[in-house]
BALOBA-1460 file (C-alpha; in Angstrom, 3 decimals):
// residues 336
<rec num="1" residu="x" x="-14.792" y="-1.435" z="-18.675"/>
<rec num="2" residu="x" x="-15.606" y="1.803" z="-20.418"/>
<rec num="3" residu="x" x="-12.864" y="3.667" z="-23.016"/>
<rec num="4" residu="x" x="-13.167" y="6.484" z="-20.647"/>
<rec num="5" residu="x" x="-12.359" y="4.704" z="-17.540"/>
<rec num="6" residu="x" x="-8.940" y="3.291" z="-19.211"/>
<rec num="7" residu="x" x="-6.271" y="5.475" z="-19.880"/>
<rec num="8" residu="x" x="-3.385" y="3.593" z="-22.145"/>
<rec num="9" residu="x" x="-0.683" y="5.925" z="-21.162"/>
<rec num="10" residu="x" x="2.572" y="6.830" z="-22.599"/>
<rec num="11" residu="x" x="3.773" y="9.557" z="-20.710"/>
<rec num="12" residu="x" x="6.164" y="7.405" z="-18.777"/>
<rec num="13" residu="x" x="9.356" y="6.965" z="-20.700"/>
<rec num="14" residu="x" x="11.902" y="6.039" z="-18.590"/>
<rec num="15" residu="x" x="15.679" y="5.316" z="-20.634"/>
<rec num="16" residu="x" x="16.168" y="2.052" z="-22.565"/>
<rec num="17" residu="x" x="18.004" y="0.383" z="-18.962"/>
<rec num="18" residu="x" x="15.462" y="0.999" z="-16.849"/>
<rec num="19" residu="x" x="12.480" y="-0.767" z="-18.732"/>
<rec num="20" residu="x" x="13.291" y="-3.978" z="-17.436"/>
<rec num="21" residu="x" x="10.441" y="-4.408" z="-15.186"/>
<rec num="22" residu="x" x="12.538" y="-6.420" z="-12.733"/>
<rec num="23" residu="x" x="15.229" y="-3.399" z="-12.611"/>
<rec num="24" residu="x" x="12.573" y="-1.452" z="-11.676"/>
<rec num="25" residu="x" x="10.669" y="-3.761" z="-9.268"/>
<rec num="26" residu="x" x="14.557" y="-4.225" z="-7.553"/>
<rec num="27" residu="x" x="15.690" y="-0.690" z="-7.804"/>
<rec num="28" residu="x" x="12.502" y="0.444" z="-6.231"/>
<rec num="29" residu="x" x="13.679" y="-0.892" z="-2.649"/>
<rec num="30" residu="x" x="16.783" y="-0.280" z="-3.121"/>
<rec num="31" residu="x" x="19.972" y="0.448" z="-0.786"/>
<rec num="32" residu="x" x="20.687" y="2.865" z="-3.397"/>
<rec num="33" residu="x" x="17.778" y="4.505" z="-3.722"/>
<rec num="34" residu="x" x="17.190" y="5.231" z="-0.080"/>
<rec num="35" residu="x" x="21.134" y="6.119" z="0.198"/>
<rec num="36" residu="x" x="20.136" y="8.621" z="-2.980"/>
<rec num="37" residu="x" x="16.950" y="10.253" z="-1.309"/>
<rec num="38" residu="x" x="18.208" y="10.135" z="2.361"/>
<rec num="39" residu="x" x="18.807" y="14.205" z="2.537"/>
<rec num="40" residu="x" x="15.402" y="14.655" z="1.212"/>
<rec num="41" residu="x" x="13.734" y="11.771" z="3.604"/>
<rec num="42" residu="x" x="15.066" y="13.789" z="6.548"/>
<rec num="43" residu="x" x="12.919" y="16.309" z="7.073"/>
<rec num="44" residu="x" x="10.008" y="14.174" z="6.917"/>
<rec num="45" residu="x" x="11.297" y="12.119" z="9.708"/>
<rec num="46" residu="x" x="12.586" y="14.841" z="11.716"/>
<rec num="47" residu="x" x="8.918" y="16.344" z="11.926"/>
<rec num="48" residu="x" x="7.728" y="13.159" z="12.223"/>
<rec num="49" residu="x" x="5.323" y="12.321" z="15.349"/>
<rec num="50" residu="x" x="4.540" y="8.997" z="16.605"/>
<rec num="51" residu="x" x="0.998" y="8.069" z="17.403"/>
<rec num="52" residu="x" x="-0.708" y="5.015" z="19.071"/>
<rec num="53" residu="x" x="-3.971" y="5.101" z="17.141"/>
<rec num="54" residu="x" x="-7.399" y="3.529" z="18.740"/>
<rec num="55" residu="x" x="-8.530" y="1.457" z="15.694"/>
<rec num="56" residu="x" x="-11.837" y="0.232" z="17.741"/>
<rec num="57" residu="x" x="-12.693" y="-3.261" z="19.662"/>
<rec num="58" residu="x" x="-9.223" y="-3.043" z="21.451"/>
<rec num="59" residu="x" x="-6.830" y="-2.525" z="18.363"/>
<rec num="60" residu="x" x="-3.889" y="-0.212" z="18.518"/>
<rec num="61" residu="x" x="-1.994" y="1.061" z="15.009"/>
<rec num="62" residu="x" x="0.874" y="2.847" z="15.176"/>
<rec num="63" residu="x" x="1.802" y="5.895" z="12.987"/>
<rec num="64" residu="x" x="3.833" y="8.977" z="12.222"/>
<rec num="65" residu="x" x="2.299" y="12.001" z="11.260"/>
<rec num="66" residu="x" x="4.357" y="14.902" z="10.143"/>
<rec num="67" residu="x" x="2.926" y="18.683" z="9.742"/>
<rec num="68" residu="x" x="4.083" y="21.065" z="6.606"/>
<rec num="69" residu="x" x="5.602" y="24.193" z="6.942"/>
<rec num="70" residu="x" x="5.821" y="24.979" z="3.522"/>
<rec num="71" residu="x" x="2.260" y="26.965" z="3.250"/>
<rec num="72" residu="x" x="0.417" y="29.168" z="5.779"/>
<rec num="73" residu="x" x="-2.277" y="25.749" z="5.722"/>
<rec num="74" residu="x" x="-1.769" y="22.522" z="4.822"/>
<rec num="75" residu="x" x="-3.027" y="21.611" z="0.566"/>
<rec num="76" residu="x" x="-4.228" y="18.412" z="2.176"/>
<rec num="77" residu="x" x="-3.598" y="15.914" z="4.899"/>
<rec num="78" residu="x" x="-2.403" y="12.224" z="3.116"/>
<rec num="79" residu="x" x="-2.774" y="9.100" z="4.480"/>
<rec num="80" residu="x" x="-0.166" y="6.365" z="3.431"/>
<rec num="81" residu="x" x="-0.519" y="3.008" z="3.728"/>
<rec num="82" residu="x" x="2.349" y="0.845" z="2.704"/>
<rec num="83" residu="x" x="2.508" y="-2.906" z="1.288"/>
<rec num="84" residu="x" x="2.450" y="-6.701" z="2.972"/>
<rec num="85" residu="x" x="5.914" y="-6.678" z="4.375"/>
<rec num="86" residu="x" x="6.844" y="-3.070" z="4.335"/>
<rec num="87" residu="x" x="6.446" y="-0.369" z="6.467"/>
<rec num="88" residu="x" x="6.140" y="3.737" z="7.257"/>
<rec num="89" residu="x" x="10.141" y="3.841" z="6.170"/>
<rec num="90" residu="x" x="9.705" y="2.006" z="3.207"/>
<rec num="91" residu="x" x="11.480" y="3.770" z="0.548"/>
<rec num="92" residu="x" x="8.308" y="4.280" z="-1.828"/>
<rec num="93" residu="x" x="6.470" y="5.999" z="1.263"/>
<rec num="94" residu="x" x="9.720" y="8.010" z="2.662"/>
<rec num="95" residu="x" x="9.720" y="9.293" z="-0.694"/>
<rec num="96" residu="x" x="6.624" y="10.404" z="-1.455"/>
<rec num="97" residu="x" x="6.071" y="11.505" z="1.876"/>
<rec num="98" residu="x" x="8.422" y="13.865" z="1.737"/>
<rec num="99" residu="x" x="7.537" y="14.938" z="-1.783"/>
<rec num="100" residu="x" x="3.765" y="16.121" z="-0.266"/>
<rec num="101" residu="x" x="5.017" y="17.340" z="2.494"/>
<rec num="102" residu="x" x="7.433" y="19.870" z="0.216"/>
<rec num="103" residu="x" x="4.532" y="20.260" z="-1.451"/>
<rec num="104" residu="x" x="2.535" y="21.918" z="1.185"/>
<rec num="105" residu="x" x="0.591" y="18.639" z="2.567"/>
<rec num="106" residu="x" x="0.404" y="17.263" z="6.041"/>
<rec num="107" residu="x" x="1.443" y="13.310" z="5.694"/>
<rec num="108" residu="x" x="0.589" y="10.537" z="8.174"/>
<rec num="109" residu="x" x="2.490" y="7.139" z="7.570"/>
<rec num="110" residu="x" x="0.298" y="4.275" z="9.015"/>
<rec num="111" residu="x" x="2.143" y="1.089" z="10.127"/>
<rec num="112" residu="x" x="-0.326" y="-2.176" z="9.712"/>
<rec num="113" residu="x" x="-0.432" y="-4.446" z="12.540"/>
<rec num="114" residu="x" x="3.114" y="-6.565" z="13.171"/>
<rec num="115" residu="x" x="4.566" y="-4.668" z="10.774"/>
<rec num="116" residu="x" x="8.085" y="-2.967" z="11.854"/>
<rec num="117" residu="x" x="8.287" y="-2.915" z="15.808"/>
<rec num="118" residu="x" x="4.469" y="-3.069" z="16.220"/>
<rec num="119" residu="x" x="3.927" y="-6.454" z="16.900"/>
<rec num="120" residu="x" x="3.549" y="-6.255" z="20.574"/>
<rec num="121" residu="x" x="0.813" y="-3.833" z="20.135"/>
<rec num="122" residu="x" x="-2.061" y="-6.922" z="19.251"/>
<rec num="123" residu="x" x="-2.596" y="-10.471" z="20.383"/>
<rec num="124" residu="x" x="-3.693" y="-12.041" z="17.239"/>
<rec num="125" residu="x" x="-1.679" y="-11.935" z="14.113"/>
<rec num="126" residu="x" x="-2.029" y="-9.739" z="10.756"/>
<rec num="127" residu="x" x="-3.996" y="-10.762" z="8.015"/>
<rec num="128" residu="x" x="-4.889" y="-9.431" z="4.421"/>
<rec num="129" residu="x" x="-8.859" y="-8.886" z="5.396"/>
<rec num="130" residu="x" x="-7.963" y="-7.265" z="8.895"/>
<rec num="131" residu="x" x="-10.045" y="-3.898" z="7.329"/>
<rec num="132" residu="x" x="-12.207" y="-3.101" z="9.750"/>
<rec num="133" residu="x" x="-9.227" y="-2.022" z="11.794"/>
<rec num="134" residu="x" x="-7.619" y="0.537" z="8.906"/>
<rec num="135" residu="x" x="-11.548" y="1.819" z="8.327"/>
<rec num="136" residu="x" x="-10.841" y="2.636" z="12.067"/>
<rec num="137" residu="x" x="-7.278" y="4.290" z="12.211"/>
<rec num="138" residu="x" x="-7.698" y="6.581" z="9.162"/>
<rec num="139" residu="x" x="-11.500" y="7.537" z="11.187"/>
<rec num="140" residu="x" x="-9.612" y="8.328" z="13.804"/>
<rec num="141" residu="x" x="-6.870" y="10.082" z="12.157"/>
<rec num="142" residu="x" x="-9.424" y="12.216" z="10.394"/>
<rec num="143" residu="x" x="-10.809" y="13.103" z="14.364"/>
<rec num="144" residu="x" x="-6.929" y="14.017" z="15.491"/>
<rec num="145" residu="x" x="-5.718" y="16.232" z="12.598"/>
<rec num="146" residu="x" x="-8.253" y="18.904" z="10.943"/>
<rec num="147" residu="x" x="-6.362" y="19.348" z="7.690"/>
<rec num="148" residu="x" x="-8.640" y="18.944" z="5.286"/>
<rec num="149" residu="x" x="-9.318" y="17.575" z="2.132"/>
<rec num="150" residu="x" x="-8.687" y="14.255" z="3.447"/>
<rec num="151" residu="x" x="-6.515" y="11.710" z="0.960"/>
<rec num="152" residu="x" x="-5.686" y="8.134" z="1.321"/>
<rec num="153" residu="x" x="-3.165" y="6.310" z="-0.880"/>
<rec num="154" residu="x" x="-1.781" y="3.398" z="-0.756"/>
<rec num="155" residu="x" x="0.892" y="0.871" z="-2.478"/>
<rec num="156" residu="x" x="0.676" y="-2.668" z="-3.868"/>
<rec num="157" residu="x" x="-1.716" y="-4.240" z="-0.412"/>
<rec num="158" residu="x" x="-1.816" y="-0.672" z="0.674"/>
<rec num="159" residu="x" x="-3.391" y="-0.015" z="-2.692"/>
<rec num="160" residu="x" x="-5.758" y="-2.698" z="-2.072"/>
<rec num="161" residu="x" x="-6.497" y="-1.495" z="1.371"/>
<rec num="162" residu="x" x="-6.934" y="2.219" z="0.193"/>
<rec num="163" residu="x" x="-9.287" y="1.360" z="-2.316"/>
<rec num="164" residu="x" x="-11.339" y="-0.590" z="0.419"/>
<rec num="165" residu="x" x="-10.836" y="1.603" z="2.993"/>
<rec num="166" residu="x" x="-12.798" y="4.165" z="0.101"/>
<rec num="167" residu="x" x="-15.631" y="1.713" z="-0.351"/>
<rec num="168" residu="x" x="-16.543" y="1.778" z="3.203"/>
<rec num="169" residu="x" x="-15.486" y="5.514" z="3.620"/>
<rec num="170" residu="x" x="-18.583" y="6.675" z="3.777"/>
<rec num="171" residu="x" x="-20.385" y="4.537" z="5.781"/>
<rec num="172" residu="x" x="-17.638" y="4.973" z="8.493"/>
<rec num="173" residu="x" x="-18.445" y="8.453" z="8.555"/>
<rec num="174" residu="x" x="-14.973" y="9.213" z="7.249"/>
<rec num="175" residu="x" x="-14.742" y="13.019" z="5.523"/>
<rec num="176" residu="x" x="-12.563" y="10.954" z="2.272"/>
<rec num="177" residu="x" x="-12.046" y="13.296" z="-0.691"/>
<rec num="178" residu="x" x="-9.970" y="10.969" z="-3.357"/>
<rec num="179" residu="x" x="-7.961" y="8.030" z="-3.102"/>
<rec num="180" residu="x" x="-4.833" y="6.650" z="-5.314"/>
<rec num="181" residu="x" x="-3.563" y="3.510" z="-5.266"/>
<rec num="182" residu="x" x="-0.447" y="2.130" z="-6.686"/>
<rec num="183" residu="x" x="0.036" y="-1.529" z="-8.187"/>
<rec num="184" residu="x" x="-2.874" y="-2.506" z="-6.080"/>
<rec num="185" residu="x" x="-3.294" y="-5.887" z="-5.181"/>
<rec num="186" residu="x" x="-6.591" y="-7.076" z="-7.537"/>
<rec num="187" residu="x" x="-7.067" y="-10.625" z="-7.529"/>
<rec num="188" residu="x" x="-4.750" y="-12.191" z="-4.217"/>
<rec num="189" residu="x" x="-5.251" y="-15.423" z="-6.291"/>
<rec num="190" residu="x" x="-3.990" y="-14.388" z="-9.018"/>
<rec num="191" residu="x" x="-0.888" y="-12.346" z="-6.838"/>
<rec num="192" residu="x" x="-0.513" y="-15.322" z="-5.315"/>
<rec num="193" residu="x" x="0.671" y="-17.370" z="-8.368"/>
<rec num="194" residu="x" x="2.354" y="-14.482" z="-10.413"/>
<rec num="195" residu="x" x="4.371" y="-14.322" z="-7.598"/>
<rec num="196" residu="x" x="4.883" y="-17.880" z="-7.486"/>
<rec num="197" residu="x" x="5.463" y="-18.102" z="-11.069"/>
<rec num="198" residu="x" x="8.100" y="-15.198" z="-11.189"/>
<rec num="199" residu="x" x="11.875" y="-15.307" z="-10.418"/>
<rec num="200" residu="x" x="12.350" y="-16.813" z="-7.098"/>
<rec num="201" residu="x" x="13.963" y="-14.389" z="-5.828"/>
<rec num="202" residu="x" x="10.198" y="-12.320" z="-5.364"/>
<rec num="203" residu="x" x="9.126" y="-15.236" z="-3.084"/>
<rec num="204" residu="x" x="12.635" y="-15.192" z="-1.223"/>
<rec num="205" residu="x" x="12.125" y="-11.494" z="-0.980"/>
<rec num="206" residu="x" x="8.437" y="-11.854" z="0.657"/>
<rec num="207" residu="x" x="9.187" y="-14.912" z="2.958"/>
<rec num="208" residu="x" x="12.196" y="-13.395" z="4.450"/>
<rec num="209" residu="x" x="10.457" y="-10.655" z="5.341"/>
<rec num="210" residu="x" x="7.400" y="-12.433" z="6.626"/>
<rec num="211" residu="x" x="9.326" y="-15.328" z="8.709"/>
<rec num="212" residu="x" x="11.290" y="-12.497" z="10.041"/>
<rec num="213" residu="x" x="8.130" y="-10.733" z="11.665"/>
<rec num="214" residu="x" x="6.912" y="-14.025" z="12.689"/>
<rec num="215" residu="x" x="9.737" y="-14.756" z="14.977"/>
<rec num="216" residu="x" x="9.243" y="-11.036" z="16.370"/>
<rec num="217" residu="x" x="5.619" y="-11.538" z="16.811"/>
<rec num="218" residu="x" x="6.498" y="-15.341" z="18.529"/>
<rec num="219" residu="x" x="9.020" y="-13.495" z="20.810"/>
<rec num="220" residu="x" x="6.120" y="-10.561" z="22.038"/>
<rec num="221" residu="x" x="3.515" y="-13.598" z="22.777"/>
<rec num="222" residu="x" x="5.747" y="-16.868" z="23.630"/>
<rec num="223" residu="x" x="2.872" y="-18.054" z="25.783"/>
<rec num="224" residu="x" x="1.537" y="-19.956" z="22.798"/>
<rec num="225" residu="x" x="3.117" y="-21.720" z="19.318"/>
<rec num="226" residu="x" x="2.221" y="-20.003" z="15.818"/>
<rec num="227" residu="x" x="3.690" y="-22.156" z="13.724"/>
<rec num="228" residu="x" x="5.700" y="-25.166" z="13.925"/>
<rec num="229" residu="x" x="8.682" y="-24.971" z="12.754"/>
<rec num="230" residu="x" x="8.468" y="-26.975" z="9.810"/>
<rec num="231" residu="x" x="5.630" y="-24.758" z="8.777"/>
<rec num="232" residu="x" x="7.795" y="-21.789" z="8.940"/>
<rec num="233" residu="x" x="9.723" y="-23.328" z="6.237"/>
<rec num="234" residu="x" x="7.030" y="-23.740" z="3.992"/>
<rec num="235" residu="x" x="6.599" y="-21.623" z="0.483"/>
<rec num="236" residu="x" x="4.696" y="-18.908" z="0.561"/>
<rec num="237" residu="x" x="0.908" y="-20.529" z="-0.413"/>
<rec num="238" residu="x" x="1.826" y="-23.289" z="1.798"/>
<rec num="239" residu="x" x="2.291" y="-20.586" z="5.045"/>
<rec num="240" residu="x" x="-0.565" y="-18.611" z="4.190"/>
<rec num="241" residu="x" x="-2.900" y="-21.555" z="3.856"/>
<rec num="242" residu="x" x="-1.736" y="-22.457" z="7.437"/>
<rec num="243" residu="x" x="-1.968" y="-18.766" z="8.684"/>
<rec num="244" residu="x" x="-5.765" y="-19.543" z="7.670"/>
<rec num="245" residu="x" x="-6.516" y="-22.962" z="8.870"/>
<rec num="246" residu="x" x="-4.883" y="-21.630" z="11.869"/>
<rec num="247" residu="x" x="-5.457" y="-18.220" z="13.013"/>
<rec num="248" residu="x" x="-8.862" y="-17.251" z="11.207"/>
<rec num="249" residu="x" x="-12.080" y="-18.398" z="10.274"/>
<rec num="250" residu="x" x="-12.002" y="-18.445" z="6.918"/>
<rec num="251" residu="x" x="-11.298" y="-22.223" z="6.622"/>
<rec num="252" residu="x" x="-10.184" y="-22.494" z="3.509"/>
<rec num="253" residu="x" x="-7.443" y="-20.393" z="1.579"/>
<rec num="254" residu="x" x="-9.476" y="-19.583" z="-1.326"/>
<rec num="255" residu="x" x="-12.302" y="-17.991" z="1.149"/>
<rec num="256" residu="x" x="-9.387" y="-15.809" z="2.576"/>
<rec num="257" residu="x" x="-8.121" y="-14.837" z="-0.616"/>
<rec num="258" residu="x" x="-11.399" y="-14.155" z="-1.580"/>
<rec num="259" residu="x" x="-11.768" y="-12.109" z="1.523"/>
<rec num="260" residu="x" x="-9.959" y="-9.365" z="0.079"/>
<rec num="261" residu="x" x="-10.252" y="-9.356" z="-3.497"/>
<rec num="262" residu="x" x="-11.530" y="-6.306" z="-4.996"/>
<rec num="263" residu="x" x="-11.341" y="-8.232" z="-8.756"/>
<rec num="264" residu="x" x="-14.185" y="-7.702" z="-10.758"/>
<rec num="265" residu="x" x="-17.151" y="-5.722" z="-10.035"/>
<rec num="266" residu="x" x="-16.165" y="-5.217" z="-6.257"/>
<rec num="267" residu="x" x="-15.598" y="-1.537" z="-6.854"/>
<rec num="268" residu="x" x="-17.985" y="-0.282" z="-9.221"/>
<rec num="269" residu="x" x="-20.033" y="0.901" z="-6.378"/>
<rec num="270" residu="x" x="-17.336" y="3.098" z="-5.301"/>
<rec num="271" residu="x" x="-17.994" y="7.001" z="-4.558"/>
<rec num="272" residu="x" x="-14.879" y="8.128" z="-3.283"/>
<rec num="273" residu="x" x="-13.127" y="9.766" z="-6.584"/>
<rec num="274" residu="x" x="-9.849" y="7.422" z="-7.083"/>
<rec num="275" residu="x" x="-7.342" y="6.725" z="-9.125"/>
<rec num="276" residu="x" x="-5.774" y="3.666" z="-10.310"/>
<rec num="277" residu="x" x="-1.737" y="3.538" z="-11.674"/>
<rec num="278" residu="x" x="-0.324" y="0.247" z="-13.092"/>
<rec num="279" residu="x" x="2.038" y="-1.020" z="-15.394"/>
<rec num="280" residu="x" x="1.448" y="-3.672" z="-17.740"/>
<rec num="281" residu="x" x="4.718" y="-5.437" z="-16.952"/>
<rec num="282" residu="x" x="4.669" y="-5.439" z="-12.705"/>
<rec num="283" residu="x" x="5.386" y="-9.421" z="-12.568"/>
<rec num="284" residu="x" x="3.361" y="-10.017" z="-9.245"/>
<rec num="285" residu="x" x="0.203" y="-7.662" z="-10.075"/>
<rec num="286" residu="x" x="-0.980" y="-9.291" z="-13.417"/>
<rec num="287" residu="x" x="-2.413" y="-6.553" z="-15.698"/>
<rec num="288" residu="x" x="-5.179" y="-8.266" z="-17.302"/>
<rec num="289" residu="x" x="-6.665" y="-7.771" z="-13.666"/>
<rec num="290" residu="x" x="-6.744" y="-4.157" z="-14.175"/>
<rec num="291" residu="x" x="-8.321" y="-4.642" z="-17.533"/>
<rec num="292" residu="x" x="-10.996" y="-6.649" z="-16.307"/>
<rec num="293" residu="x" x="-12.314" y="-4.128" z="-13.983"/>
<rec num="294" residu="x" x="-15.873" y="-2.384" z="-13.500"/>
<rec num="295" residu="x" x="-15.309" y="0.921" z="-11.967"/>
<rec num="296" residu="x" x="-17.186" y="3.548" z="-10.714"/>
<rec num="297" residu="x" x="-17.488" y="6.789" z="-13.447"/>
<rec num="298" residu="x" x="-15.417" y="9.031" z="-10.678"/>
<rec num="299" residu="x" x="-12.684" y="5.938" z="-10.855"/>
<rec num="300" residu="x" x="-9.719" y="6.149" z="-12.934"/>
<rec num="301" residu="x" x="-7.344" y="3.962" z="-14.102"/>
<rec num="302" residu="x" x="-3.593" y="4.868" z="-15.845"/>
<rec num="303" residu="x" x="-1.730" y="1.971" z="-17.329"/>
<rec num="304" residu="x" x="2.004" y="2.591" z="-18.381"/>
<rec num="305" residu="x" x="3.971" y="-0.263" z="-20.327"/>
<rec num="306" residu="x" x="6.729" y="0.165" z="-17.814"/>
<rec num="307" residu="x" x="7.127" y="0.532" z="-14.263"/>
<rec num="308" residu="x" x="7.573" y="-3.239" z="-12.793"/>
<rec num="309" residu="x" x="6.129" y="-3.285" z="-9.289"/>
<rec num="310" residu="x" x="5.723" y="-0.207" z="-7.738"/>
<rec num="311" residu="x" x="8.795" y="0.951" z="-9.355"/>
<rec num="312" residu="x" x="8.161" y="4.083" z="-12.416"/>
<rec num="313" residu="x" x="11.943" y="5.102" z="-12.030"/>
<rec num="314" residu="x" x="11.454" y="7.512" z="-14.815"/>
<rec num="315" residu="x" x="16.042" y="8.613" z="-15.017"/>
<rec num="316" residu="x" x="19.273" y="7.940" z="-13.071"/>
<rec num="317" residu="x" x="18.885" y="10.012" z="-10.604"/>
<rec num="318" residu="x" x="16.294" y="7.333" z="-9.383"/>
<rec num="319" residu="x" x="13.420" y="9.672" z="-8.964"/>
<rec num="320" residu="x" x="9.876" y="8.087" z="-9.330"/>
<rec num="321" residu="x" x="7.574" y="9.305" z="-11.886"/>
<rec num="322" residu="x" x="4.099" y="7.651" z="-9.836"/>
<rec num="323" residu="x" x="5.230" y="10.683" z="-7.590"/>
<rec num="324" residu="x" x="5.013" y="12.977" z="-10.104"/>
<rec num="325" residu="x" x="1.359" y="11.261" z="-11.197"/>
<rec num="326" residu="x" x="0.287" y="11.056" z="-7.516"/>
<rec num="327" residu="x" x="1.169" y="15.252" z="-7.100"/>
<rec num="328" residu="x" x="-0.639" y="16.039" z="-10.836"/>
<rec num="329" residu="x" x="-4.318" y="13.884" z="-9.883"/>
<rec num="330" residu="x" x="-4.619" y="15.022" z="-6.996"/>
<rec num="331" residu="x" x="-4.534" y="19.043" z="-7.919"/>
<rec num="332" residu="x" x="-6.794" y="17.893" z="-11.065"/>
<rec num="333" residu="x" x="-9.059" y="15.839" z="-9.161"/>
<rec num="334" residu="x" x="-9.223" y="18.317" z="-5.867"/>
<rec num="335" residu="x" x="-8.057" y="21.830" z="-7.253"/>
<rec num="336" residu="x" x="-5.927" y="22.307" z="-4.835"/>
């Protein structure tokens, strides 16, 4: 990697409390933090439009778009894609939603398959390589709404599929003018064990979650078994490793976690402008993946010591500063 493309950033300062990078990983999602934001959240949601999105060879997405009325035209229309697990009301895309769309940006909140109340929507389940299917929601979301430039951005998988979903941008035919990601997924091996190798209570977190939307996605297809239900009890490597053997083609786990890795060289090729936040401590996103990356020249990539995992809390007031850095690159980088 090139001095240029690494930018050892200080600018994020947050107090003395909040550097903990589990306080901010936890504080992120928070109760609190939604309770905090939930006048500001509102008007997002009140605009808010649902859509039923034809992703190509028989795959439907769902998704909320909402239109500014801040600005005679919209600055841009954003695409948000939210993590493995989460959804279009996660806190970290409520929030920056509506901080665009005060801005004077059109926002459209993408739901990946069986995530929220989606799962009747496909047959087979979600996986982490399932792009082919976001290429084709954000084509067709460029088709619906005009507002142009077009942005996608993305947290933790988001990230990972935002950054992918800019590799094959053009190719797709898809009008993409810059990309940001946020604690992107890099390596899914090495995610896989960080998260493993962190406080249990990440793993909890994630396998909660994902049971949870297994049962849902059981209940909208009980014509056939997903998992057994000593399977469902598994830990999280030993799920996804039957998720594979069982419901793709990958075979093995590393070929599926190889499937969507973007480690490496993967996006040097890249011609989408982007840009890349981290911080050094996130405890499920090593750093040293980051570090290890060949980017494009119109790639750039901002790494705070703080921030935990998709977190940045930057006071306590709980407002994010990656919000602030999202807002700033994207008026540098389009001049809008």
């Amino acid at each position: 990697m090139t001095d240029s493309s690494l930018i050892e950033s200080g600018v994020f300062d947050p107090p003395r409390l909040l550097r903990n990078a589990h306080v901010q990983s936890i504080l992120s999602s928070s109760f609190l933090r939604r309770a905090v934001f939930r006048r500001k959240d509102a008007t997002l949601e009140q605009v808010a439009v649902e859509h039923t999105l034809d992703c190509g060879n028989g795959v439907r997405l769902q998704g909320f778009h909402s239109a500014q009325s801040a600005l005679s035209s919209a600055r841009a229309l954003v695409v948000l894609l939210h993590g493995w697990e989460g959804s279009a009301q996660s806190n970290y895309i409520l929030h920056t939603g509506a901080r665009l769309l005060a801005e004077g940006c059109d926002v459209f909140r993408l739901n990946f398959r069986d995530h929220v109340q989606t799962h009747h929507l496909n047959r087979e389940l979600f996986h982490s390589c399932r792009i082919d299917e976001v290429v084709g929601a954000v084509a067709e979301i460029a088709r619906r709404f005009p507002a142009r430039p077009l942005v996608v951005g993305g947290f933790s998988l988001g990230g990972n599929f935002a950054l992918r979903v800019a590799l094959r941008a053009p190719a797709a035919g898809i009008p993409l003018a810059w990309t940001f990601a946020v604690c992107p997924v890099i390596s899914p091996k090495a995610g896989l064990k960080a998260i493993e190798d962190a406080p249990w209570f990440y793993e909890y977190y994630f396998m909660r979650k994902w049971r949870e939307s297994l049962r849902r996605k059981q209940a909208a297809f009980p014509d056939r078994e997903l998992f057994g239900r000593a399977e469902l009890h598994g830990g999280l490597r030993e799920l996804t490793r039957n998720l594979v053997e069982r419901h793709t083609k990958f075979g093995t786990l590393d070929n599926y976690l190889d499937g969507y890795s973007i480690a490496g060289d993967a996006l040097a090729a890249m011609t989408v402008p982007a840009n890349i936040l981290t911080a050094a401590d996130d405890p499920v996103i090593p750093v040293d993946n980051f570090r290890a990356l060949k980017l494009a020249p119109s790639t750039e990539l901002a790494i705070v010591p703080h921030g935990g995992h998709c977190g940045f809390i930057r006071d306590w007031n709980l407002r994010s500063w990656a919000e602030d850095f999202i807002l700033a690159q994207m008026t540098r980088r389009l001049a809008i």
